[in-house]
VEXGU-805790 format. One record per residue (C-alpha): residue in one letter; chain; x, z negated, y negated. Coordinates in steps of 0.001 Angstrom, whole numbers, plus 500000, padded with zeros to 6 digits. Layout:
<sites>
   aa   ch        x        z        y
    A    A        X        Z        Y
...
</sites>
This chain:
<sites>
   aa   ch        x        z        y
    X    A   833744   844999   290375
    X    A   832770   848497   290917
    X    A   830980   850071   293591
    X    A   834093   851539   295134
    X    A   836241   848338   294788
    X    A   832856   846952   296585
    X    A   832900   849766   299748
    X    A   836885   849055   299851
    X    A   836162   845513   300471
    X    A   833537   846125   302887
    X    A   835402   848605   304740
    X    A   838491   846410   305332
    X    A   836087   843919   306719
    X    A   834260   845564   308718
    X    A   838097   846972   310061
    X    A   838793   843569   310742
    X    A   835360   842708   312985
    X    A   833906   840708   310498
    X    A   830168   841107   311655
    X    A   827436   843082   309326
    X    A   825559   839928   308356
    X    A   828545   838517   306828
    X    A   828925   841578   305242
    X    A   825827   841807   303955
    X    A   825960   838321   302026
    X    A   829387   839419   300503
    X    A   827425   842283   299150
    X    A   824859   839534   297570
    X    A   827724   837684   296319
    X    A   828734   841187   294687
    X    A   825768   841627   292831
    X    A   825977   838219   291444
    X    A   828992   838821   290313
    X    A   827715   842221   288580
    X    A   825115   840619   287290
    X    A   827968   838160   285343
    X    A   826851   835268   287465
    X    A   829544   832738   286383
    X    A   828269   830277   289259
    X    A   828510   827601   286587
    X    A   825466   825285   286048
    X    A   825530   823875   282045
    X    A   824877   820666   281586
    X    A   821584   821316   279436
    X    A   819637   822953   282386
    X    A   819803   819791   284426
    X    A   819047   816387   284635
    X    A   820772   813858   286344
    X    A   819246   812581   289615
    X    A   818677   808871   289371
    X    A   816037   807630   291906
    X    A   817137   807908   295213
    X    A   815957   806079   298403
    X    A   817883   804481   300996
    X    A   816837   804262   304660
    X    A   818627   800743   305474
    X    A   815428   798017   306240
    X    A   813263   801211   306923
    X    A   810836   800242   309699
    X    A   811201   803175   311964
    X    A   809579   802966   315934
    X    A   812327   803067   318423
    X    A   810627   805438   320259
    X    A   810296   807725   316853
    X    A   814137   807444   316311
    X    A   815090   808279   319872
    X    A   812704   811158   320316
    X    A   813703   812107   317137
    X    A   817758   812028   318424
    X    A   816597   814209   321833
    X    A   816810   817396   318843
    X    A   819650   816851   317132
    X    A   822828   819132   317479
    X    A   825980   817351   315631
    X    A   827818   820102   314057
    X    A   831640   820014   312244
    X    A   833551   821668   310126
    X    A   836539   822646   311671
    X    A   838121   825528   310031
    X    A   840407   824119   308120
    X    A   843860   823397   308111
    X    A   846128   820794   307037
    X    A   848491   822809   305414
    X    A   848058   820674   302297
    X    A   849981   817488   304534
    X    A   852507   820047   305743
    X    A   850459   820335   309375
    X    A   850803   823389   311394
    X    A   847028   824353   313136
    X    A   844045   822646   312914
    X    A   843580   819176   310470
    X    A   841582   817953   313081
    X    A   844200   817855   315812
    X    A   846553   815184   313757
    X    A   846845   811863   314805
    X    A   844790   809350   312691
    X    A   845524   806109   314363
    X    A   846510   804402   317945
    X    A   847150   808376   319071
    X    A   843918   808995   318691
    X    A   843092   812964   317042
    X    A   840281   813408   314562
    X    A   838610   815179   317402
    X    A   839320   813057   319838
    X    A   837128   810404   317927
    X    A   834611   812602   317227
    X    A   834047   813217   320958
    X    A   833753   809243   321340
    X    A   831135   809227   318638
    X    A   829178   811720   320116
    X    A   829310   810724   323669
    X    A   828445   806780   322414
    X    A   825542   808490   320772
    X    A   824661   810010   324076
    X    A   825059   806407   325563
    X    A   822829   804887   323143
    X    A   819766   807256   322835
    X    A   820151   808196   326652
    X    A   820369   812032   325179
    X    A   822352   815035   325644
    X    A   823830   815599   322134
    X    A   825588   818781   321652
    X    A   828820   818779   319847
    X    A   829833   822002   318140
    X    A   832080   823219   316251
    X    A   832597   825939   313332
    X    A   836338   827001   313891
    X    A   838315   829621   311859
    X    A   840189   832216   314036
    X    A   843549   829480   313387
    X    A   841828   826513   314580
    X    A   839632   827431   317934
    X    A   842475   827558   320116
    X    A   844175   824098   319970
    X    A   840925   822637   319002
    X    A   838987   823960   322470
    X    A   842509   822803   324482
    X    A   842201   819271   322615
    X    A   838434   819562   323784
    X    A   839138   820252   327521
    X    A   840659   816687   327385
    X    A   837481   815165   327009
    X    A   835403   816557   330439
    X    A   831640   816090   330263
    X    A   831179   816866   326252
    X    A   829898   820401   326921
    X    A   826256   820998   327148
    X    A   824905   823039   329579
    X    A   823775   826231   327984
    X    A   826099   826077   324723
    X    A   829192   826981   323329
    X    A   831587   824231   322015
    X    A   832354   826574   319045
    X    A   831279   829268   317224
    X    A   833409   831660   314453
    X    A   833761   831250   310903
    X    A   833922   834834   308871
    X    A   835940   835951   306351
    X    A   836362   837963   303478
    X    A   838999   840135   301159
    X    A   840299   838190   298124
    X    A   839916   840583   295060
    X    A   842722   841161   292530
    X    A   841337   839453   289264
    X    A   841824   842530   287208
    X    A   840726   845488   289480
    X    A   838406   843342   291424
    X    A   839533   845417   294290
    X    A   840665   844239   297499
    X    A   844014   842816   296862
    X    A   846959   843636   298648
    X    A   849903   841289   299828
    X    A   852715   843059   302328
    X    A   855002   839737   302077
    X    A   851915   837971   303932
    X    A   849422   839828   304687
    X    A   847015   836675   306081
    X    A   847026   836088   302353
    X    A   845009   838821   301829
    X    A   841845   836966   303078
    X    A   840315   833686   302831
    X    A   836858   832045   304116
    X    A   833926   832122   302067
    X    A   833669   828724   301531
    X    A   831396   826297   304338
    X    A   828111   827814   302906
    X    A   829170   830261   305683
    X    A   828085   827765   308436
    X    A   824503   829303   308030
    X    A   825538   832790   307908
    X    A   828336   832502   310714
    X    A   825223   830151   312964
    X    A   822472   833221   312409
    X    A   825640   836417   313123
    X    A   826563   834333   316738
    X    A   823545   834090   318016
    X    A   823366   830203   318203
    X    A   820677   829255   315542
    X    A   818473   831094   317757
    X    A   819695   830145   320822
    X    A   819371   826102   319379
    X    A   815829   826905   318176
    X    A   814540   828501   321592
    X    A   815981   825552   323470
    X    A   813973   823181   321140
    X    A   816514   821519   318577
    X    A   815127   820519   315884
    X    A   817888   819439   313366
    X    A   821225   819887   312830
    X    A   823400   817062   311405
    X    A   826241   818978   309258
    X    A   829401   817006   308044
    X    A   833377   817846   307750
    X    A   835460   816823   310629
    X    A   837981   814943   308625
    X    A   835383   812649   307716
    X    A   835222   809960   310206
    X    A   832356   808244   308377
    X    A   829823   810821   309346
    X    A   828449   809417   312545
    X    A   825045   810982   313529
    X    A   822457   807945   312259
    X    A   818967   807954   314538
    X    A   817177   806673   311387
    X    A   817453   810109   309364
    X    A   815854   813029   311650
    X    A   813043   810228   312498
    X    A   812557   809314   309066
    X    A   812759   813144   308172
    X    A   810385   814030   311025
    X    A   808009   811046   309181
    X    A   808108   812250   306106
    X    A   808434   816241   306956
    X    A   811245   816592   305072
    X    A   813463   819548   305873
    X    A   816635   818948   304325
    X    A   818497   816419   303472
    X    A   821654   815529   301808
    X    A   823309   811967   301960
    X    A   825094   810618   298762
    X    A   826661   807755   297412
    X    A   827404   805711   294651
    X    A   830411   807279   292454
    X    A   833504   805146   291287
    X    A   835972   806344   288769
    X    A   837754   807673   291868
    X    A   834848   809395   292120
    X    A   834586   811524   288825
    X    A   835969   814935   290396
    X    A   833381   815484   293071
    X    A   830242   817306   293384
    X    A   827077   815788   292709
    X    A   823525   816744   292500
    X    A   821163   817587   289748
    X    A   817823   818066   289356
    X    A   817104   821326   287605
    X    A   815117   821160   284829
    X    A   813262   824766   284980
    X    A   811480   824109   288344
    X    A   812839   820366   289368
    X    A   814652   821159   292345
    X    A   817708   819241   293609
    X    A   820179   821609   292824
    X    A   824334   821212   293730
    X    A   827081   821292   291395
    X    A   830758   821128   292682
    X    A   833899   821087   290274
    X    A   834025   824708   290395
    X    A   830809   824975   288897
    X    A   830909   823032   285912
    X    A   830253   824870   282412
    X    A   834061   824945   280784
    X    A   833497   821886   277771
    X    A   831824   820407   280121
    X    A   833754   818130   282483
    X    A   833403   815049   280338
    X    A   829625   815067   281232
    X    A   830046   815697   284880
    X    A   832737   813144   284948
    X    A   830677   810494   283659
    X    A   829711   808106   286117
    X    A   827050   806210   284582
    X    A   824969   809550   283446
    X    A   825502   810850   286913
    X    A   825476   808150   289499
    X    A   825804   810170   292907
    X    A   828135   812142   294347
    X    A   827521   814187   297258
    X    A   829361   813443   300646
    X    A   828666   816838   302194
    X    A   826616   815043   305126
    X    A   823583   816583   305563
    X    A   820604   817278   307913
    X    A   818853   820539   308412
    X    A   815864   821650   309720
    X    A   816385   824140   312148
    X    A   812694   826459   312404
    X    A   812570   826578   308441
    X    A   816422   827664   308081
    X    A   815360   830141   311223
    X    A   812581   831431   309131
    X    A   814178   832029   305894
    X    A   817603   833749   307658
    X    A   814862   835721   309115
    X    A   813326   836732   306282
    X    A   816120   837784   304336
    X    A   817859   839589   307230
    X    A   821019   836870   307248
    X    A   821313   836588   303377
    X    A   820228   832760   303021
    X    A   820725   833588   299243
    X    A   823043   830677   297855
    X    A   824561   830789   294214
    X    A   828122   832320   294595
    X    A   831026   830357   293005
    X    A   833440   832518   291510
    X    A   836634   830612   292174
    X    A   840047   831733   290392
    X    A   843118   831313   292060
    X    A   846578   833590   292818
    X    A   847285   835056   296026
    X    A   849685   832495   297499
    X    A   848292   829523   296176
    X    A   852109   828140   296505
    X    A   853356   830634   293802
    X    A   851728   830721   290574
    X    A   853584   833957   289559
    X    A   851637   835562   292175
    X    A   848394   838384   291797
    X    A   845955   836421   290282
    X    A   842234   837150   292427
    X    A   839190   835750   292961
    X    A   837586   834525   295795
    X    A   833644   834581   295934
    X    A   832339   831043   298123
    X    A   828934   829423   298540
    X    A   828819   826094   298943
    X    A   826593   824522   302510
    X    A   825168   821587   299859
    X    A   823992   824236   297665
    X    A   821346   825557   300591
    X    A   819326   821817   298777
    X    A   817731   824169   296434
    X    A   815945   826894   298732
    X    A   813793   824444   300802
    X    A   810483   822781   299309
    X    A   810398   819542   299817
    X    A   814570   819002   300208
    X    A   815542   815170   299519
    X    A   818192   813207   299155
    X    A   819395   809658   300276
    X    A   821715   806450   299187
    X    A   823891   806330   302134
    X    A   826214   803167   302609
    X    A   830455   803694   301526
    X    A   831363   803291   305054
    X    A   829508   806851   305990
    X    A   831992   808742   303437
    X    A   835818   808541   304801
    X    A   837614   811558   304609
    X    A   841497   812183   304815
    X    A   842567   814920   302712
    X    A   845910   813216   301832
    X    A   848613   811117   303193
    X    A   847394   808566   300345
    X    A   843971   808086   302563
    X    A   846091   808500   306060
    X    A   848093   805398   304853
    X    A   844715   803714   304753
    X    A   842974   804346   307904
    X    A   845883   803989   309479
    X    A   846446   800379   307845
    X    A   844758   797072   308520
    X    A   841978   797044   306391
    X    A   840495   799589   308758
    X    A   839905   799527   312626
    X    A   838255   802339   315001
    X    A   836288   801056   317805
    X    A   836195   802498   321195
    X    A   832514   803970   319817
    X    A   834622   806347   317433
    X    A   832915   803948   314481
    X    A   835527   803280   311383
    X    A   834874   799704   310364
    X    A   836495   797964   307527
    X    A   838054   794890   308461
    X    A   838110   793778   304356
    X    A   834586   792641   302047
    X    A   836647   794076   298811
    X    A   837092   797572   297509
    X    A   840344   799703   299308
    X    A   843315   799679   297327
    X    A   844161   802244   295018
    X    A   847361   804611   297251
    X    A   849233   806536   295408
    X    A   852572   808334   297405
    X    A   855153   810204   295394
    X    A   856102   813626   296353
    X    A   858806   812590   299723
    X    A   855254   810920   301481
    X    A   852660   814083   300859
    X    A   853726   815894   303669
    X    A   853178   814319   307122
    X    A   857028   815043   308065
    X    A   857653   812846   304956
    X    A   855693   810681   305414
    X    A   856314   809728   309088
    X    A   859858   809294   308365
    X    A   859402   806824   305897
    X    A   856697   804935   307139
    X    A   858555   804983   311022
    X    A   857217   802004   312594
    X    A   853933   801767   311165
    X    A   852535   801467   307747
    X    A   852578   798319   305508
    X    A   849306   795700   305835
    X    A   846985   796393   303168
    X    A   844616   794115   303360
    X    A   845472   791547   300261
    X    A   846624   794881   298374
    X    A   844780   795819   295221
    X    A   847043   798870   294631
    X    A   850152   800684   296335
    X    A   852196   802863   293799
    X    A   855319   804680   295479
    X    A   857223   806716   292434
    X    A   860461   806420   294198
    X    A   861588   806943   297827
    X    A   861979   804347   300075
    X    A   861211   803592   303907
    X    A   859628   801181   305317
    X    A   860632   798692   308193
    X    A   858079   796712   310666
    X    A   855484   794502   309471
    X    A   855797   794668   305518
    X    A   852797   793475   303793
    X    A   851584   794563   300039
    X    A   850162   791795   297867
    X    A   848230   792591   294727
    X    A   849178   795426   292912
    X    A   852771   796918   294503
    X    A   854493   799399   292384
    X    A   857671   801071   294105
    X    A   860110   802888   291758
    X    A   863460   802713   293986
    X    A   865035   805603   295502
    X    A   866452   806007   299003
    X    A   866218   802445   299588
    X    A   864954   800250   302385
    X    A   862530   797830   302908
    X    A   863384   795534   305233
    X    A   860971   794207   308649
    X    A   858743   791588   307401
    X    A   858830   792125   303754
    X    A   856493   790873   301254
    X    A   855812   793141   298550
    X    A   854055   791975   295209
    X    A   854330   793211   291415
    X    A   856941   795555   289955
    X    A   859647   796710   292798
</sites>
């Protein structure tokens, strides 16, 4: 990139009210990316973490964990979309069960937590300009989850993709919205410090903020962790679990060998040769869930320092222009990701969280599930499995990926799950009332029906 592909990028941002400290941190991505960062971490600078604690038979004081809950701010990730399941607006807005939105039980988890600790527990979210308004309308169905004093939201940023070649700005008159993308969730600290809220949170005497994606309705807020961080003076802290072989894709953390800090790695940042090694569940045992807890005066401090730059490690991620045409510019976007903030704090830890705390829905395959019977939601907001197994393996051909899709085939409900092993649709079919899978169910017929009360078992 050179220094006038650089000022065009800035310029178009700041022409689109991007604020300066946003600005700024693009620059710092720049200059990694001068400086040939690849944002790649090789496999012979790390080791792989291995002794990790879990909190479960902890004796914590009740009064610790509930004074400990009076400072906690539960914060979600809401800027994204679900374009990838054919949604128009905000993924958090689509039904997940019994008409229930994700939002809509993330609002009963935090007001049960409210219940429970006898506290006022902020909810807030990050939106992106294309979520906040549906998302604050869903929110004004839920009176008495403001707080007095603070926003239900705050603004994402955004930033120029850059034409892989040039690394200038890239331009894109067939859709111009294409032209930009977010810098990745690591821009929850920069987007907290440019509104104004981190400082308004720390002056009203927060003291941690509990960080997790809103499509994962795992990640309620758990007492336990701020009081055993507040114990222990830890200031971050990232929850992970035990990986599966469903597992091998996802980021994980290392310990870095050159000063021994707990360092991220996401599948964007592996060394190219590499991926067996990160893949390899035994050598690396964790993966990260992306729930974690942050200190809010030592984030404060260091934002403050560094005028807004937190300073993470930029990953250079290669994609073209309309991610739906792969004839199109080829660019680059520059991201940071929030789990990577593990390595700038002293004392960061990490800790074995329980399965049940990690269930996103990124794809109809996991909508199938929580919306089946091996899962129920309580009035609480709290996912509980209603099976002592593993989940079945869902796999949906290409008709079910999209929610359209996969409403229409699935139009009174979705089959019973819970003495399934694994669900394999390669054909297209739809599905009547009260069908149950048995064992391992592979589909391969197309445009066929299967009829109400249906028992499904082997090779279909």
């Amino acid at each position: 990139m050179t220094s006038e592909a650089l000022d065009a990028a800035q310029r178009a941002m700041r022409e689109e009210g991007v604020s300066d400290t946003a600005i700024r941190v693009f620059a710092d991505f720049y200059e990694q990316l001068r400086s040939e960062a690849t944002g790649t971490i090789p496999e012979a600078t790390v080791e792989p973490l291995r002794e990790v604690p879990r909190l479960d038979g902890q004796a914590l004081d009740d009064r610790a964990v509930r004074d400990a809950m009076a400072g906690v701010v539960v914060l979600k990730l809401n800027g994204g979309l679900g374009t990838s399941m054919g949604v128009s607006g905000p993924k958090s807005a689509l039904e997940v069960r019994d008409g229930r939105s994700f939002l809509d039980v993330i609002v009963e988890q935090v007001l049960a937590l409210r219940r429970r600790y006898d506290t006022d527990t902020p909810l807030v979210l990050m939106d992106s300009f294309r979520t906040r308004e549906m998302s604050l309308d869903l929110l004004a169905g839920h009176p008495g989850i403001e707080v007095d004093g603070l926003p239900l939201d705050f603004l994402q940023s955004k930033e120029p993709k850059l034409r892989a070649d040039t690394l200038e700005p890239v331009e894109w008159p067939a859709d111009p919205e294409l032209e930009w993308c977010p810098p990745g969730h690591g821009d929850v600290y920069v987007a907290l410090w440019a509104s104004g809220l981190l400082a308004r949170l720390r002056d009203l005497g927060y003291r941690y903020l509990f960080l997790s994606n809103a499509d994962n309705l795992g990640a309620t807020c758990d007492g336990t962790v701020p009081a055993w961080m507040a114990e222990h003076e830890v200031p971050y802290l990232a929850e992970v679990c035990r990986r599966t072989a469903n597992d091998r894709k996802g980021g994980h953390l290392v310990v870095r060998r050159s000063d021994g800090r707990l360092v991220l790695r996401d599948n964007a940042m592996v060394e190219p040769g590499e991926e067996g090694a990160f893949q390899d569940v035994e050598r690396h045992p964790y993966f990260h869930t992306n729930n974690l807890w942050v200190e809010i005066e030592p984030l404060y401090r260091r934002l403050e320092e560094r005028d807004g730059v937190l300073g993470l490690p930029v990953i250079v991620n290669r994609k073209t222009v309309d991610p739906t045409d792969p004839e199109s510019t080829p660019v680059v976007q520059v991201e940071s990701a929030m789990g990577a903030a593990i390595e700038l704090f002293e004392g960061a830890r990490a800790v074995e969280v329980e399965r049940s705390r990690f269930r996103p829905v990124k794809t109809t395959n996991e909508l199938l599930l929580v919306r089946s019977d091996i899962y129920t939601i309580t009035d609480d907001g709290v996912v509980e499995s209603t099976i002592d197994h593993p989940e079945p393996f869902v796999d949906l051909s290409t008709p079910y990926r999209l929610l359209g899709g996969f409403e229409k085939r699935f139009p009174r409900g979705v089959p019973s799950m819970r003495r399934c092993s694994s669900l394999v649709i390669e054909g297209d079919v739809t599905f009547g009332s009260d069908v149950v899978c048995i064992g391992d169910v592979r589909l391969t017929a197309d445009h066929d029906t299967v009829p109400d009360g249906a028992q499904l078992e082997g090779v279909l």
